[in-house]
KOLGU-972141 format. One record per residue: residue number from 1; residue in three letters; chain; z, x, y of N, C-alpha, C in turn. Coordinates in steps of 0.001 Angstrom, whole numbers, padded with zeros to 6 digits. Atoms other than C-alpha are relative to their C-alpha. Layout:
! residues N
- NUM|ALA|A|Z|X|Y|Z|X|Y|Z|X|Y .
...
END
This chain:
! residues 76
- 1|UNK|A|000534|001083|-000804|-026854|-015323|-008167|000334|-001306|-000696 .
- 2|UNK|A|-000474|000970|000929|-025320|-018706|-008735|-001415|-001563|000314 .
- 3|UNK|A|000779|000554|000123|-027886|-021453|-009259|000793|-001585|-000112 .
- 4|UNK|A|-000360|001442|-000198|-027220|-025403|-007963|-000894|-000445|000333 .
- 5|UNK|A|001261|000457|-000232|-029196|-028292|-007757|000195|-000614|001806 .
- 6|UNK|A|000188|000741|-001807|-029614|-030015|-003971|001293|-000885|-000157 .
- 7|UNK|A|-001068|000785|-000234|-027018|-032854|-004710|001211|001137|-000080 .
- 8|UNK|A|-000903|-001076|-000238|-024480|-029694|-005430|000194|000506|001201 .
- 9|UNK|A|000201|-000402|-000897|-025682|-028149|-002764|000704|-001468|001282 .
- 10|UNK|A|-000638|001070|-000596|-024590|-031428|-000335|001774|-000176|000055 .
- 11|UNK|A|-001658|000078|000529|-021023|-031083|-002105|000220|000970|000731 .
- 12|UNK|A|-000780|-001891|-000220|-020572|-027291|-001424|-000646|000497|001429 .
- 13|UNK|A|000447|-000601|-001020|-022309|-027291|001989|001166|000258|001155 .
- 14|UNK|A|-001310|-000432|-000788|-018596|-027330|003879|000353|001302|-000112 .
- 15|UNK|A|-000396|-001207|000530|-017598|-024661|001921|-001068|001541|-000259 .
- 16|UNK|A|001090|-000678|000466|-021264|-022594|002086|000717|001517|000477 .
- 17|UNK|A|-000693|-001194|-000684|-019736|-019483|004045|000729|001169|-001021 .
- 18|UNK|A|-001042|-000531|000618|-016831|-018850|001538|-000958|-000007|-002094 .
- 19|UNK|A|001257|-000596|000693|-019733|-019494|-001238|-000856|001085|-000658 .
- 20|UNK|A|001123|-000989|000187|-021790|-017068|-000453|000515|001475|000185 .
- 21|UNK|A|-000283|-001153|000010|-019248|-014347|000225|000249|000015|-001535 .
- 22|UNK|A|-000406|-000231|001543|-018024|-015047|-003324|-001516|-000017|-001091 .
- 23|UNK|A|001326|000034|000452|-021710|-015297|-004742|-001058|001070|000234 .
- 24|UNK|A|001062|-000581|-000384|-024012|-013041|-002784|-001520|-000760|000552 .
- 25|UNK|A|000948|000367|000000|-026929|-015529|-003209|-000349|-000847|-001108 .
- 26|UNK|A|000444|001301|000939|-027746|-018982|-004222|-001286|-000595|000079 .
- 27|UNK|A|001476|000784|-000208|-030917|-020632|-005363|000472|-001549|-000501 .
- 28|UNK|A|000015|001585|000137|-031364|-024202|-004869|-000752|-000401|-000914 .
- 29|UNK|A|001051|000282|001070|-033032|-026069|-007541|-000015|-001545|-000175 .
- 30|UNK|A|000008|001386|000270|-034461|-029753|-007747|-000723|-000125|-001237 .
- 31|UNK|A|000842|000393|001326|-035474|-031172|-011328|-000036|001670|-000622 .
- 32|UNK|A|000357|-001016|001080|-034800|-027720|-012757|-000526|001266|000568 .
- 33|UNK|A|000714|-000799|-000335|-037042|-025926|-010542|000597|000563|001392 .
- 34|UNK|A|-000519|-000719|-001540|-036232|-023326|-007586|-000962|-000820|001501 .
- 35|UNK|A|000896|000637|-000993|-037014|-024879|-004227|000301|000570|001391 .
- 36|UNK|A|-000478|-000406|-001343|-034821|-022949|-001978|000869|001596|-000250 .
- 37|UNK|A|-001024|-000783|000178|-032841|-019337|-001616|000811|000046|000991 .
- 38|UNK|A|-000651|-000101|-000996|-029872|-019034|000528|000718|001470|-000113 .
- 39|UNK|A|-000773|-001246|000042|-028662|-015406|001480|000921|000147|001504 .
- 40|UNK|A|-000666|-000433|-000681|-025926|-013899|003425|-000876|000242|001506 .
- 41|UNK|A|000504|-000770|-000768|-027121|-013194|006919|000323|001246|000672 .
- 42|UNK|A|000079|-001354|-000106|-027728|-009622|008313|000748|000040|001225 .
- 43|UNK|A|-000670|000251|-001299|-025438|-009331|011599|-001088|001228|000598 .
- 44|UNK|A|000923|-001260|-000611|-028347|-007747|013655|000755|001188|001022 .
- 45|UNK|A|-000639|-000852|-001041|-027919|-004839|015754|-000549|000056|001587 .
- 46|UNK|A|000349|000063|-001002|-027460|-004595|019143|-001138|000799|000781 .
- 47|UNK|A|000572|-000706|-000411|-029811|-003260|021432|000577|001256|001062 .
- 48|UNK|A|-000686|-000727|-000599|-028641|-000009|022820|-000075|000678|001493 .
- 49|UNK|A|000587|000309|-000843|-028521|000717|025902|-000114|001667|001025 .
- 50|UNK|A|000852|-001316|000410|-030170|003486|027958|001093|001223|000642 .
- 51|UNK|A|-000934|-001082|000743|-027260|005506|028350|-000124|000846|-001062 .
- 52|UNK|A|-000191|-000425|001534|-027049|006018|024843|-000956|000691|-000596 .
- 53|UNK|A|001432|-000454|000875|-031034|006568|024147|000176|001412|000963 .
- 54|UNK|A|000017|-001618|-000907|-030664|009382|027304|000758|001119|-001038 .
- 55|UNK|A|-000727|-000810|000736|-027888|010915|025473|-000924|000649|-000872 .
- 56|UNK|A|000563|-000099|001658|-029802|011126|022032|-001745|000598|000147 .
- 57|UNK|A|001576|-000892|000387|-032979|012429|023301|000084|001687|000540 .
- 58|UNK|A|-000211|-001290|-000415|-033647|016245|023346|-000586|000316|001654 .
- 59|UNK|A|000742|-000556|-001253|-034385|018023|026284|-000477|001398|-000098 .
- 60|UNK|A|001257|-000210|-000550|-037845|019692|027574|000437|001042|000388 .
- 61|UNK|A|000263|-001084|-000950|-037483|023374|028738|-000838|-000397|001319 .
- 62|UNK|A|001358|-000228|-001147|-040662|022817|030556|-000402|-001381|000067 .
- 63|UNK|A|000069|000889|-000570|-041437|020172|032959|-001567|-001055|-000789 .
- 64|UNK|A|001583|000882|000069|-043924|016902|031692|-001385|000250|000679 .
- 65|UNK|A|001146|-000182|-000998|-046493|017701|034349|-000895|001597|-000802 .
- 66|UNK|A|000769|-001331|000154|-047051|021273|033124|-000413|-000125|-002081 .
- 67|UNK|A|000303|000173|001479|-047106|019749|029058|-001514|-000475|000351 .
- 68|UNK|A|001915|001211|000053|-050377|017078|030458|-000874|001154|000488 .
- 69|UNK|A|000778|-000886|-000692|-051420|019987|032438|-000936|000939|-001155 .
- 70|UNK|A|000618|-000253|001554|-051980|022120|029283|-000704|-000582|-001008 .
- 71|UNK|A|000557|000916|000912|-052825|019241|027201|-001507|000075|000657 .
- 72|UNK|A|001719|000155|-000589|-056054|018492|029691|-000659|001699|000012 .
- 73|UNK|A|000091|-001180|-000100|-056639|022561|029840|-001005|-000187|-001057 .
- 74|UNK|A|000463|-000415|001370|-057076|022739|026223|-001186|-000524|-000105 .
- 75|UNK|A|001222|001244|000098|-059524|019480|026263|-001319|000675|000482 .
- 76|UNK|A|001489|-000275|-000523|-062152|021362|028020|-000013|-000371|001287 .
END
């Protein structure tokens, strides 16, 4: 982790991108002291869509209706 103060930071903010691939993670520091961290961001993931969740879920021998049916049975 490379450590600059704020006026640095101002210099190297064109270049922050190419930075932080070569760095990982910089802390800002005014008068000495940490005041800021800057990290890589996470490229989120998409949300998938329900295609995909159908695919990926198992399938039920036996129909939902006759699982609640049992379920309330048992209950009393």
């Amino acid at each position: 982790m490379r450590s600059i103060s704020v006026r640095e930071m101002r210099v190297v903010l064109p270049k922050l991108e190419e930075l932080l691939a070569q760095e990982g993670e910089i802390l800002i520091t005014r008068n000495g002291e940490p005041v800021a961290r800057v990290l890589p961001a996470v490229p989120q993931r998409g949300i998938p869509s329900r295609s995909e969740l159908r695919r990926r879920m198992r399938w039920v021998e036996v129909g939902s209706e006759v699982l609640i049916r049992e379920d309330r049975d048992a209950r009393g």
